[in-house]
C-alpha positions in Angstrom: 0.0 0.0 0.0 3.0 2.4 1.1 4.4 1.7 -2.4 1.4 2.7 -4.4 0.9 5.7 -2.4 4.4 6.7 -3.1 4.1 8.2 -6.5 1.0 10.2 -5.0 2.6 11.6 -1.8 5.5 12.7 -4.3 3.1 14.6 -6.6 1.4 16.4 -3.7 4.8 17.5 -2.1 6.3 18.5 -5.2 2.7 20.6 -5.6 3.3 22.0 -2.4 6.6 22.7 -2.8 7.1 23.9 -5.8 5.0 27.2 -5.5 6.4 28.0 -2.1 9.8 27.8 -4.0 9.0 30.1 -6.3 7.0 32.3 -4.0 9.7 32.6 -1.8 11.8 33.3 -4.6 10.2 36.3 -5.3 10.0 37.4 -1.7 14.4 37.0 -2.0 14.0 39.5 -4.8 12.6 42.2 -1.6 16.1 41.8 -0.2 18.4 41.3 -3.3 16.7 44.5 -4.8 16.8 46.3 -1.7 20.9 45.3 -1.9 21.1 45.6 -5.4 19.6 49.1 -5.4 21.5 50.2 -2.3 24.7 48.6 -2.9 25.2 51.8 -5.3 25.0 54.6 -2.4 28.0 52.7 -0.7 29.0 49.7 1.7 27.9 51.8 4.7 24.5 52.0 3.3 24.7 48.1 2.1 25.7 47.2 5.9 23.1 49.1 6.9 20.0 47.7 5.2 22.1 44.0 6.0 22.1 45.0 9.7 18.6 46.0 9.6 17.3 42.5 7.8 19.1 41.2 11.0 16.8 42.6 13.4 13.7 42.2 11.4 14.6 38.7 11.5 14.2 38.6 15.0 10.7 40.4 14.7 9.7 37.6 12.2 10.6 35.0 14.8 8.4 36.1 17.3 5.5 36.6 14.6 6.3 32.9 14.2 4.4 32.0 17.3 1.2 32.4 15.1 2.1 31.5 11.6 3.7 28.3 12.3 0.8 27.4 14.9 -2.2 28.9 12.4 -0.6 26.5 9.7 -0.2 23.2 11.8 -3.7 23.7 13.1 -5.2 24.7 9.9 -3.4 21.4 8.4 -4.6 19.4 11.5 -8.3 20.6 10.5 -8.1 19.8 7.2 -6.7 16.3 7.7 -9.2 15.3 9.9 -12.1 17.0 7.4 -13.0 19.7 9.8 -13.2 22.3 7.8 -15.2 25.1 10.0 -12.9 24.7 12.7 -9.9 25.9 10.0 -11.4 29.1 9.5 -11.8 29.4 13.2 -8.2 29.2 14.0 -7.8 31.5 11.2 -9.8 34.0 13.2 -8.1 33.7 16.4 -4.7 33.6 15.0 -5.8 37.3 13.3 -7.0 38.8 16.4 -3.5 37.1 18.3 -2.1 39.4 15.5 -3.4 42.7 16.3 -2.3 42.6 19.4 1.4 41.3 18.4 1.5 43.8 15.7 0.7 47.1 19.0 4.6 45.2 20.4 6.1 45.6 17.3 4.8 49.4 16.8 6.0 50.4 20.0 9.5 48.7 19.4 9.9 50.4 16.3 9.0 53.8 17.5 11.0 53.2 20.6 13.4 50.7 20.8 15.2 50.3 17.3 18.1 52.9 18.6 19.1 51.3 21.8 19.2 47.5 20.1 21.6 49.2 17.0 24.0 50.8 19.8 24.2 47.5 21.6 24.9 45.8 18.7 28.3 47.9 17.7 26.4 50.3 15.1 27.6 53.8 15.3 27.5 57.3 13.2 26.3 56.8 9.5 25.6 52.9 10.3 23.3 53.7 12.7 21.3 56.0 11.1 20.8 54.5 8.1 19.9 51.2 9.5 17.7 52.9 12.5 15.9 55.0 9.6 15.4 51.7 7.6 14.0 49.2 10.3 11.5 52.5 11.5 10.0 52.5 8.2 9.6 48.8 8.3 8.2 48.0 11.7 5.9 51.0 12.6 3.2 49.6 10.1 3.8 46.5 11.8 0.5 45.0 11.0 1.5 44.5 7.4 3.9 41.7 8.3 1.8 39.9 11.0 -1.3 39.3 9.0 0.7 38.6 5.7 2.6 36.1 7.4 -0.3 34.4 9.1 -2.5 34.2 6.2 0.2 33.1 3.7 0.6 30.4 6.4 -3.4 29.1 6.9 -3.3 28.8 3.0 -0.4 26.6 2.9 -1.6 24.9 5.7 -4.9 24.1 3.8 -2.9 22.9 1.0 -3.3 26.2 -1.1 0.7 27.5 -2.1 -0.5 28.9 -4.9 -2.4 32.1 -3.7 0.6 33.5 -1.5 2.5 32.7 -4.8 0.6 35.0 -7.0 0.6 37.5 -4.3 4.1 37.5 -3.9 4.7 38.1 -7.5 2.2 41.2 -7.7 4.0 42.5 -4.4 7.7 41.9 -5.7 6.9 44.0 -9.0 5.4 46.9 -7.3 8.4 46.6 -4.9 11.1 46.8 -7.7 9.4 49.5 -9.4 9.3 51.6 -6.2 13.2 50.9 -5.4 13.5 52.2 -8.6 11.6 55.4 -7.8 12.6 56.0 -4.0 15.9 54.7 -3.9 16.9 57.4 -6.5 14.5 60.0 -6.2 12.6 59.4 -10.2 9.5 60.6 -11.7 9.8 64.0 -9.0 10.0 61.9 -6.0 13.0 63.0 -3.3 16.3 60.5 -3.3 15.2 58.9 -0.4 18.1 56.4 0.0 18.0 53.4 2.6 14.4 54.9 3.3 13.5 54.5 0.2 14.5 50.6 0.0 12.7 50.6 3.3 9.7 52.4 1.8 8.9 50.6 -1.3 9.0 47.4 0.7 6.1 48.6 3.1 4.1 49.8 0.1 4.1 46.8 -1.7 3.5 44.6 1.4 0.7 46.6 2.1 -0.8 45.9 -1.5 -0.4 42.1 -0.7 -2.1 42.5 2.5 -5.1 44.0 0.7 -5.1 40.9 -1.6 -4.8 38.0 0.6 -7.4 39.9 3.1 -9.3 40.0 0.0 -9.2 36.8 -0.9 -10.0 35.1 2.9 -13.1 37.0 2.7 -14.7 36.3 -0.6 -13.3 32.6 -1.0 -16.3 30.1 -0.2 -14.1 27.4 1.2 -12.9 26.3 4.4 -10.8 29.4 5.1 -13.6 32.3 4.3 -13.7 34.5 7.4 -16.4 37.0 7.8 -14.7 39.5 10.3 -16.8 39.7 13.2 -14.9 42.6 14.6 -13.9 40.3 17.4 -11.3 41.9 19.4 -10.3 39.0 22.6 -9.8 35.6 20.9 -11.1 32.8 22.1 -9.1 30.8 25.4 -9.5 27.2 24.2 -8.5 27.9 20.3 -5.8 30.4 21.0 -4.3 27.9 23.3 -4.0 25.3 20.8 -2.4 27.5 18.1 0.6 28.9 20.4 1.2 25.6 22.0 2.3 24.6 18.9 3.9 27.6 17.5 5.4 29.1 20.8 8.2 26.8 20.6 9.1 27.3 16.9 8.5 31.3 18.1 11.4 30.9 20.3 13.2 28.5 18.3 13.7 31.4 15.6 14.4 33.7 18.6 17.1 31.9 19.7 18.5 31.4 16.2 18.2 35.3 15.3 19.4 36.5 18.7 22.3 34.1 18.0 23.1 35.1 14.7 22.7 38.6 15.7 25.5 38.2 18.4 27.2 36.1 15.7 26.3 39.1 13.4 28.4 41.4 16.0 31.7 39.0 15.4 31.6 39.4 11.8 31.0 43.4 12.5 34.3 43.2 14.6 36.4 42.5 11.5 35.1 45.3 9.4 32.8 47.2 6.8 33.6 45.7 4.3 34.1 41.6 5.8 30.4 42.3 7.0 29.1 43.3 3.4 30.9 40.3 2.1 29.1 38.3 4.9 25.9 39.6 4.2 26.2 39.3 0.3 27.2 35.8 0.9 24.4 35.2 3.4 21.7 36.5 0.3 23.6 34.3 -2.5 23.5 30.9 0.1 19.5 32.0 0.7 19.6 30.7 -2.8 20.0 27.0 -2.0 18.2 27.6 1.2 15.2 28.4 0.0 14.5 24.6 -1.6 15.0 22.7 1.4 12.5 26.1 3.3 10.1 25.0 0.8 9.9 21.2 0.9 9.9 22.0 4.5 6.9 23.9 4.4 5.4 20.7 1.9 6.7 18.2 5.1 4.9 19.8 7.7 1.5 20.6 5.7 1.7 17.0 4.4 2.7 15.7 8.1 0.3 18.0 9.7 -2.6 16.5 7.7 -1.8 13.1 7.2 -2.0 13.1 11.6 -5.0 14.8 11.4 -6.3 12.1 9.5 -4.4 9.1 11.7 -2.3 8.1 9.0 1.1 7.8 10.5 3.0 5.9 7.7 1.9 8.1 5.5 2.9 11.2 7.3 6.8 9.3 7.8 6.4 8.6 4.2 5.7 12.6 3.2 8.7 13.2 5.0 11.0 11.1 3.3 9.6 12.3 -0.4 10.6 15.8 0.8 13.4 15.0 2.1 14.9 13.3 -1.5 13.4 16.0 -3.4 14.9 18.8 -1.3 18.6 17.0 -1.1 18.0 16.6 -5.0 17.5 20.5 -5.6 20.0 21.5 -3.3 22.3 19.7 -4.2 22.2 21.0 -7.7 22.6 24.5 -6.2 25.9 23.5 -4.2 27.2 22.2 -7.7 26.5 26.2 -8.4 27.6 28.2 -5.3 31.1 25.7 -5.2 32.4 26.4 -9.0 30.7 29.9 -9.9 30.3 31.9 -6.8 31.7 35.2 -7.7 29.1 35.6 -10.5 26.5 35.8 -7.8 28.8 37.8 -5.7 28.9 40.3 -8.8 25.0 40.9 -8.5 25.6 42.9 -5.6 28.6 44.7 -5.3 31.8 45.5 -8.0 33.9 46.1 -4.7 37.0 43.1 -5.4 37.6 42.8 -1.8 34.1 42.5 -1.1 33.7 40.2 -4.3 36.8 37.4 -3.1 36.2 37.7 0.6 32.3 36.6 0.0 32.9 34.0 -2.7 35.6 31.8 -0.5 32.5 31.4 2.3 30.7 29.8 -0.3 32.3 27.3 -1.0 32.1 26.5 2.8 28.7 26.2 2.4 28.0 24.7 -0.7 29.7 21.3 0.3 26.9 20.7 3.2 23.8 21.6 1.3 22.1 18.0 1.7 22.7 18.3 5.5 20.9 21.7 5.2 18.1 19.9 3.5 18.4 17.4 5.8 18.0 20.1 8.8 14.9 22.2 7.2 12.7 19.0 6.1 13.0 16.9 9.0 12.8 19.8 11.1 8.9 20.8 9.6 8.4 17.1 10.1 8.8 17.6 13.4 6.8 20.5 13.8 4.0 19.0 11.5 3.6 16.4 13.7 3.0 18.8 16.6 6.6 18.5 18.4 8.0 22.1 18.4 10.3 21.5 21.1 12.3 19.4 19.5 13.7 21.3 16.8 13.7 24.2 19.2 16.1 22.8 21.7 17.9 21.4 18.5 18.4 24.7 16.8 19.4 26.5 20.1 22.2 24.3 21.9 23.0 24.2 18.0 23.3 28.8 18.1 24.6 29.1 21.3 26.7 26.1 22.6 28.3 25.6 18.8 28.1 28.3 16.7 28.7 31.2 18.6 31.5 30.1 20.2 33.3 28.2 17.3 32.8 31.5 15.2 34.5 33.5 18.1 37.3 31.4 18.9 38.1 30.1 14.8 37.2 33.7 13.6 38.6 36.0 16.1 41.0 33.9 18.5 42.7 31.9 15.9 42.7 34.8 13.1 40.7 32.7 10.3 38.3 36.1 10.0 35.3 35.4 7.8 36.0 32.0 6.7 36.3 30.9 10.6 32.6 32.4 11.2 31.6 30.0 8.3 32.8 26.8 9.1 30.9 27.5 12.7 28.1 27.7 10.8 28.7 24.5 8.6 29.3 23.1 11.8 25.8 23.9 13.4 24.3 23.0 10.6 25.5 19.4 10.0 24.8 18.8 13.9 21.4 20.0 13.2 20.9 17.5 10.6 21.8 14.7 12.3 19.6 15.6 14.8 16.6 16.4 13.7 16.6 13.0 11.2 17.5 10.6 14.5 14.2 12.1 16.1 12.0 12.5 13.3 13.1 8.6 11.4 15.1 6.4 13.7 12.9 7.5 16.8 9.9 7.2 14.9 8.1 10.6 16.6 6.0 10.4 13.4 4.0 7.4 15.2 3.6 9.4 18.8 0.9 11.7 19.7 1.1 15.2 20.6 -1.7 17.2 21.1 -4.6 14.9 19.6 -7.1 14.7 22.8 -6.6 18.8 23.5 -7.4 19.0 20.1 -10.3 17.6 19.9 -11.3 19.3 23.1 -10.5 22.6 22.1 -12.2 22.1 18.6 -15.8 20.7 20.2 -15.7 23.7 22.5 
């Protein structure tokens, strides 16, 4: 039986999968125009933006409390054919999301300076990246209710709407670079405000659409907006015990690279552009094993709902293959042409060499990095959120931290020291999360299947 559903399970990750690649694709073309565009005012103003994406990293890791929770329970729901009870976590993840998104406001408005200064930035740096993350995180409600209803529709199986939407965004954002960045068609040079700029416009146009779109679909994810403003105990419960611990796993792993950030910073302007250019080129091959990820835990997610444990081991595998397959391809790319890449983003030679030797770090552990993300969205599909939690942060702060400062720093191996910390991490990671996932068989165990039900009848 396994063997015949093989083939299928296959087609359905690969039609998950597939459109989440390309969608988030397209949402790497936010940050490579963004770098492209500001790379020409200077490598203060590219550290700037790069220091900035650091931060806002950490902002997404908190949002991931409800995206990662909405799209579990939405996938949960749809496994076990309880459709309504989608659309209600839906709801109560939004209204979770107002209130996340009045935090992020007041951190923006208040807090971006201090964090910078702790972090080493100073003079120019700081303003420039302070002006950036401001226009980025005051209209904080753009990001929170993007994210969580990109993530109920990929939980319900749909990765083709946040797909299109991503492309509509992405377009307006270039064009708006374009026109900010530079100061066209009688608009001031704005600079790293601009970047900053055009990226809230356009998410705001995709907000529009996706809210758009919950509301007139006649599915299981239409939401009619009662204007409820406290969420229900029993539902709201359910979604952050499962995304809670994926919320702090990425706050860990952002705090941690933002003190790993800081050791890079420490050897200089430039060795911190080249870091963060090579960081943007590597996203490349990330973003496969991010997206067969996403097909593992929405596949995992439903195929518990429905009690179909083999099956849901048997998703995991198929995106496991598939992810090592298309990673691998990309190493092949980032090991013997990396400073054609590099070359998108800066003409700077010292920038250029420095960032294409870290590549080739990298490139050599791409199916452990596919290893890591799939079996890692196994994991949380299957309701365990701890595990890779725990697992990503003795990874950060007991491994690569302390490697990078003691190879990088210490031993005087600068940039290429910081990377093999983080090839290090990785590979552990990898290991890790497969032995839990496979060998210990947590897809046959139970997590949260009688508070379910509870919270769900309620």
């Amino acid at each position: 039986m396994l063997e015949d559903e093989r083939g299928k399970i296959g087609k359905r990750v690969l039609a998950l999968a597939i459109p989440v690649l390309l969608e988030n694709l397209f949402q790497l073309v936010f940050s490579f125009v963004d770098m492209i565009f500001v790379g020409f005012l200077g490598a203060v103003a590219l550290a700037a933006v790069g220091l900035g994406m650091q931060v806002i990293n950490v902002i997404l890791a908190i949002i991931a409390s409800l995206t990662v929770g909405t799209m579990v329970t939405v996938a949960y729901s749809v496994g076990a054919k309880k459709h309504n009870d989608a659309a209600r976590y839906l709801e109560n993840s939004l209204v979770l999301g107002f209130y996340l998104s009045i935090l992020i406001l007041l951190f923006g408005l208040f807090g971006t300076d201090k964090l910078l200064q702790i972090l080493g930035a100073k003079g120019e740096l700081l303003y420039n990246s302070s002006l950036y993350l401001k226009y980025i995180l005051i209209p904080s409600f753009l990001i929170v209710y993007m994210s969580i209803i990109s993530s109920a529709l990929r939980g319900s199986g749909d990765t083709k709407t946040p797909l299109y939407v991503s492309i509509v965004s992405n377009a307006l954002n270039i064009f708006l670079d374009y026109v900010f960045v530079f100061g066209k068609f009688g608009f001031p040079k704005m600079g790293v405000a601009g970047a900053a700029l055009a990226t809230t416009l356009s998410r705001l146009l995709g907000m529009v659409i996706l809210f758009y779109i919950i509301y007139k679909r006649n599915d299981f994810l239409s939401c009619k907006f009662s204007c409820k403003i406290v969420p229900e105990k029993d539902v709201s419960t359910q979604i952050l015990k499962i995304g809670i611990p994926t919320s702090l796993e990425q706050l860990l792993f952002n705090m941690g690279a933002l003190l790993y950030a800081t050791i890079v910073l420490s050897l200089g302007t430039k060795v911190y552009a080249a870091h963060r250019i090579a960081l943007n080129v590597e996203s490349l091959s990330f973003q496969p094993g991010f997206a067969f990820g996403v097909a593992a835990t929405t596949l995992v997610g439903q195929y518990k709902g429905a009690r179909e444990d083999d099956l849901a081991r048997l998703a995991s595998i198929e995106s496991w293959r598939k992810a090592v397959i298309f990673m691998g391809s990309v190493g092949v790319l980032l090991f013997f042409f990396p400073e054609y890449l590099v070359q998108i983003f800066t003409r700077d030679m010292e920038v250029i060499k420095c960032a294409s030797s870290v590549l080739k770090i990298i490139a050599v552990i791409q199916p452990l990095l596919a290893t890591a993300n799939v079996m890692s969205g196994s994991l949380r599909g299957a309701g365990f959120s701890k595990i890779p939690m725990v697992i990503s942060g003795v990874g950060m702060w007991s491994i690569r931290i302390p490697l990078a400062y003691v190879l990088a720093l210490k031993m005087g191996l600068g940039l290429t020291g910081a990377w093999i910390a983080m090839a290090t991490d990785i590979s552990l990671k990898a290991v890790a999360n497969y032995y839990m996932f496979i060998i210990k068989k947590y897809y046959k165990k139970e997590s949260f299947k009688l508070r379910y039900e509870e919270a769900i009848s309620n």
